[in-house]
C-alpha atoms as an extended CHARMM CRD file, in Angstrom:
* protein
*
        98  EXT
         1         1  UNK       CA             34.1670000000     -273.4290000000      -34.0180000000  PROA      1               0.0000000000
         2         2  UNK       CA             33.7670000000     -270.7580000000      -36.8140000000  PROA      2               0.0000000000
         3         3  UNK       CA             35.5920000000     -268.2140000000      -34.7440000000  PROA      3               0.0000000000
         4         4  UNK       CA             38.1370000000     -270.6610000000      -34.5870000000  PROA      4               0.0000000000
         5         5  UNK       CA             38.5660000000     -271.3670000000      -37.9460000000  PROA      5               0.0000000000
         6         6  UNK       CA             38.7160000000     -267.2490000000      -38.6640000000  PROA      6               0.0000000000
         7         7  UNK       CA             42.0280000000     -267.6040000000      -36.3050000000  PROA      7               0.0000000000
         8         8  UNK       CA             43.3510000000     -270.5380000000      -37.9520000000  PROA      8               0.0000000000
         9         9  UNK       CA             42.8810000000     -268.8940000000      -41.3430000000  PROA      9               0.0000000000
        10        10  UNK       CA             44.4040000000     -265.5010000000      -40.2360000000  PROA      10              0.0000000000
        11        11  UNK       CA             47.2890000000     -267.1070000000      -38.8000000000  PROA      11              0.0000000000
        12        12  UNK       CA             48.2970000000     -269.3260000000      -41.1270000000  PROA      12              0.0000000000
        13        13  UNK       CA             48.4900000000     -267.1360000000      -43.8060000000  PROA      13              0.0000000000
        14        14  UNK       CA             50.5760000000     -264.7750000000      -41.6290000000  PROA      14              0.0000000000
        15        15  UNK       CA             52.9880000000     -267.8670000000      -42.4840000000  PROA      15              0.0000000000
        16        16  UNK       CA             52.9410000000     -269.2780000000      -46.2450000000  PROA      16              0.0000000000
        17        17  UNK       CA             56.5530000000     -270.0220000000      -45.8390000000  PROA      17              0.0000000000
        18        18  UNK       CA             56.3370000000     -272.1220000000      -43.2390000000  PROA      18              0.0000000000
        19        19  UNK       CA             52.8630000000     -273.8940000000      -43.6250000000  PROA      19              0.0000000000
        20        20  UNK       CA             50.0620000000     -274.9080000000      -46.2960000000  PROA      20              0.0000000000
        21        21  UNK       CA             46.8310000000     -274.5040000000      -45.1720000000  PROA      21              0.0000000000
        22        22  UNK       CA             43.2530000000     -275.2290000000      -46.9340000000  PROA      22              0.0000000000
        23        23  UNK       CA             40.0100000000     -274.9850000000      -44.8900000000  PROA      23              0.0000000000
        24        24  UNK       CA             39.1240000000     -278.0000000000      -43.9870000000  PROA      24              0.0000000000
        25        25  UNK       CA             35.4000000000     -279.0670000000      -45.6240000000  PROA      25              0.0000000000
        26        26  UNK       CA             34.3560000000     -279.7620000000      -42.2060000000  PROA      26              0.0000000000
        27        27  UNK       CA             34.4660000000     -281.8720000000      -39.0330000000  PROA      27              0.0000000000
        28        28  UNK       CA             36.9740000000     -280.6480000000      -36.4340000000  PROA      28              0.0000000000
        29        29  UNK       CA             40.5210000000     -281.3130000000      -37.0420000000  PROA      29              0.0000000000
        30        30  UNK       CA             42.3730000000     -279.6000000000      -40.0780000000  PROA      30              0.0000000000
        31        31  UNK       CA             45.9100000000     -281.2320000000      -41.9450000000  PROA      31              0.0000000000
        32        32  UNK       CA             48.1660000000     -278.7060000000      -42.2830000000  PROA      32              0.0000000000
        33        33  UNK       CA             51.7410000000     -279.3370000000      -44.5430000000  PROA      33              0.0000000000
        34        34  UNK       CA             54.7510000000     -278.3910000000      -42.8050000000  PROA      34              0.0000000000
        35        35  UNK       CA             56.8740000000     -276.3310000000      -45.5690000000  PROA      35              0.0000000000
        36        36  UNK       CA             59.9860000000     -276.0500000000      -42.8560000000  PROA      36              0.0000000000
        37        37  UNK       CA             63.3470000000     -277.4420000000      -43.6060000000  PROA      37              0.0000000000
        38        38  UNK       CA             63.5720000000     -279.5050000000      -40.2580000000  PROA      38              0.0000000000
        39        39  UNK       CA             60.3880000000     -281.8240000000      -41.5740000000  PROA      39              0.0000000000
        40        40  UNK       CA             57.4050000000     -282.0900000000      -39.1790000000  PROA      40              0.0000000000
        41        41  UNK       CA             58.6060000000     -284.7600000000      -36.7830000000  PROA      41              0.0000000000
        42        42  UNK       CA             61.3780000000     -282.5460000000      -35.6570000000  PROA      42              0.0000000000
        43        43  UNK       CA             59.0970000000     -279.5380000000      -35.6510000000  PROA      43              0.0000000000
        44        44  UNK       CA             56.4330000000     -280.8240000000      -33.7100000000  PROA      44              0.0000000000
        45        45  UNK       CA             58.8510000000     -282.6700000000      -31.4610000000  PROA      45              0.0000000000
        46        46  UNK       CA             60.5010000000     -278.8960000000      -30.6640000000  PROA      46              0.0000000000
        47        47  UNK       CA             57.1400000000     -277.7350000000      -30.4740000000  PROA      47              0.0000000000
        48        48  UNK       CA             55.8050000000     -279.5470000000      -27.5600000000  PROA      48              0.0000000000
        49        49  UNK       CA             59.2140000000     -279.5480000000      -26.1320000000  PROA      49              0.0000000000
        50        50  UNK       CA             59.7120000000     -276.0500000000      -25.8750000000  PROA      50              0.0000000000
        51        51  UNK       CA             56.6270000000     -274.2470000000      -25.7930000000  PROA      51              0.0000000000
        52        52  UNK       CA             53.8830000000     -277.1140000000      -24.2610000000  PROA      52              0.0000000000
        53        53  UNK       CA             51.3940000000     -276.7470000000      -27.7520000000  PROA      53              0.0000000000
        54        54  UNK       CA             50.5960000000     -280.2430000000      -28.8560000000  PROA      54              0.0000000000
        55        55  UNK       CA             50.3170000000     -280.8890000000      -32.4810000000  PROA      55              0.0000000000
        56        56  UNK       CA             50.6130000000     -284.4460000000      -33.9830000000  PROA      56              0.0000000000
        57        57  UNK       CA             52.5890000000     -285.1170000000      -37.1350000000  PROA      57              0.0000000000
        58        58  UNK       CA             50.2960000000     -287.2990000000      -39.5490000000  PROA      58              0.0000000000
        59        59  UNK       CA             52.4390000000     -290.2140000000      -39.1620000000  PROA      59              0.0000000000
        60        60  UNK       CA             51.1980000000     -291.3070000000      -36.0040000000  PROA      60              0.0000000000
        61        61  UNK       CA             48.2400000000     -291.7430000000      -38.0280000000  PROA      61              0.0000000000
        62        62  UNK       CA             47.2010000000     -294.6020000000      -40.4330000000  PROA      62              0.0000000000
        63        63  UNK       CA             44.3640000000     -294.8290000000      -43.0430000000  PROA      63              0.0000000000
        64        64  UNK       CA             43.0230000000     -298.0550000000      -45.2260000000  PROA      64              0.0000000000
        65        65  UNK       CA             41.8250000000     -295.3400000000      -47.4720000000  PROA      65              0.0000000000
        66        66  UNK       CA             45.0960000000     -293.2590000000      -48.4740000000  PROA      66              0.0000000000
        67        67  UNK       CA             48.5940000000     -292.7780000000      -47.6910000000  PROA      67              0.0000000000
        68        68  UNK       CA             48.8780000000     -290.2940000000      -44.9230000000  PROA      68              0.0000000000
        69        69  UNK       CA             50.8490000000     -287.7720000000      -46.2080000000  PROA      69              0.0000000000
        70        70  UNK       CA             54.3010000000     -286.6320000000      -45.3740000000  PROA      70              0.0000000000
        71        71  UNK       CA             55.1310000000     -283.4140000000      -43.8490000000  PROA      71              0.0000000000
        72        72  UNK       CA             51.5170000000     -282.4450000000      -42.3080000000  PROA      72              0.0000000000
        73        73  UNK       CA             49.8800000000     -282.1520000000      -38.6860000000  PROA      73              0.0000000000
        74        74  UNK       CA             46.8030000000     -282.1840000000      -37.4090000000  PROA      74              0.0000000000
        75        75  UNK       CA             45.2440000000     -279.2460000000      -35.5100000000  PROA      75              0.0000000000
        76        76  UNK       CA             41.9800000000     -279.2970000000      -33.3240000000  PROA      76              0.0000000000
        77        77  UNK       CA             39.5920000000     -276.2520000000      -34.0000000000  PROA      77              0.0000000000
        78        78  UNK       CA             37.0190000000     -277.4950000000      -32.0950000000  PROA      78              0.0000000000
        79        79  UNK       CA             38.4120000000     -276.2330000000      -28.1450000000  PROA      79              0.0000000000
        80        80  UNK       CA             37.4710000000     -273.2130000000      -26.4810000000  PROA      80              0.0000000000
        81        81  UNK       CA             41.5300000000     -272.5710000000      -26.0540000000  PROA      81              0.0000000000
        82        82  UNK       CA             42.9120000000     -271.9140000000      -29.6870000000  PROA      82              0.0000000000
        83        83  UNK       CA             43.0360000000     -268.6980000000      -29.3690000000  PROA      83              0.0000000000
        84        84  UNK       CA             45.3050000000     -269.3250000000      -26.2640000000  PROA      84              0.0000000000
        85        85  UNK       CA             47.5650000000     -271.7650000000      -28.3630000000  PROA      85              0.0000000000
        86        86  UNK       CA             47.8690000000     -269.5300000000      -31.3260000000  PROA      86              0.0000000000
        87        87  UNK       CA             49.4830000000     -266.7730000000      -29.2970000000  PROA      87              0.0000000000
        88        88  UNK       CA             52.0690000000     -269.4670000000      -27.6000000000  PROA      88              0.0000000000
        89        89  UNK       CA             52.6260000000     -270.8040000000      -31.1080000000  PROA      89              0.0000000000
        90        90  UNK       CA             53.1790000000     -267.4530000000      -32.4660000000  PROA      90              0.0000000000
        91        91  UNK       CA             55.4320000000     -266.4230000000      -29.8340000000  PROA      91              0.0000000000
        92        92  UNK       CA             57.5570000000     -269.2230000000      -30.1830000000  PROA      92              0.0000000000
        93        93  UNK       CA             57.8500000000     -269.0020000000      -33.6360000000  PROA      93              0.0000000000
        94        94  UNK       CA             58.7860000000     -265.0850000000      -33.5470000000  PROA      94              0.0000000000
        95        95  UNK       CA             61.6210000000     -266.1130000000      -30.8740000000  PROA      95              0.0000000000
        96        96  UNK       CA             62.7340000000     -269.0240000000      -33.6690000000  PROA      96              0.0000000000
        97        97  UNK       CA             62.8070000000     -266.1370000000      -36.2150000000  PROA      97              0.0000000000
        98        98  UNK       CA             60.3270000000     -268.0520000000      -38.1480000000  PROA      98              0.0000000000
């Protein structure tokens, strides 16, 4: 899972305009804001659509605790195959021009 969270890290910050990222204090699932002008319904929609990488916006969440906030996802660190969905998330985000 640390390995993972060296990816997540590295790629994410290969993209500051598009995303806001902050190491999660632990567990296995990260929130990460969406900084793109299509809003992260519409990004995660295309996402899935068009490339087969699953992330869920945080509105399909709910909490008693605190408002779920706008504009993130979640992401899963804790699979053997991030590595694999990093490079099909990059790729589709290099032929968005993103």
């Amino acid at each position: 899972m640390d390995s993972n969270l060296i990816l997540l890290e590295a790629f994410f910050g290969d993209y500051p305009h598009l995303f806001n990222w902050r190491m999660p204090d632990g567990g296995c699932v990260g929130f990460v804001g969406y900084k793109g002008a299509v809003g992260v319904e519409a990004f995660t929609h295309r996402l899935i659509q068009e490339s087969g990488v699953l992330l869920l916006p945080a509105t399909v969440y709910r909490s008693d605790l605190n408002e779920v906030p706008k504009d993130y996802f979640r992401i899963g660190y804790g699979h053997s195959d991030v590595p694999q969905a990093l490079a099909v998330l990059r790729d589709w985000l290099r032929r968005r021009g993103d």
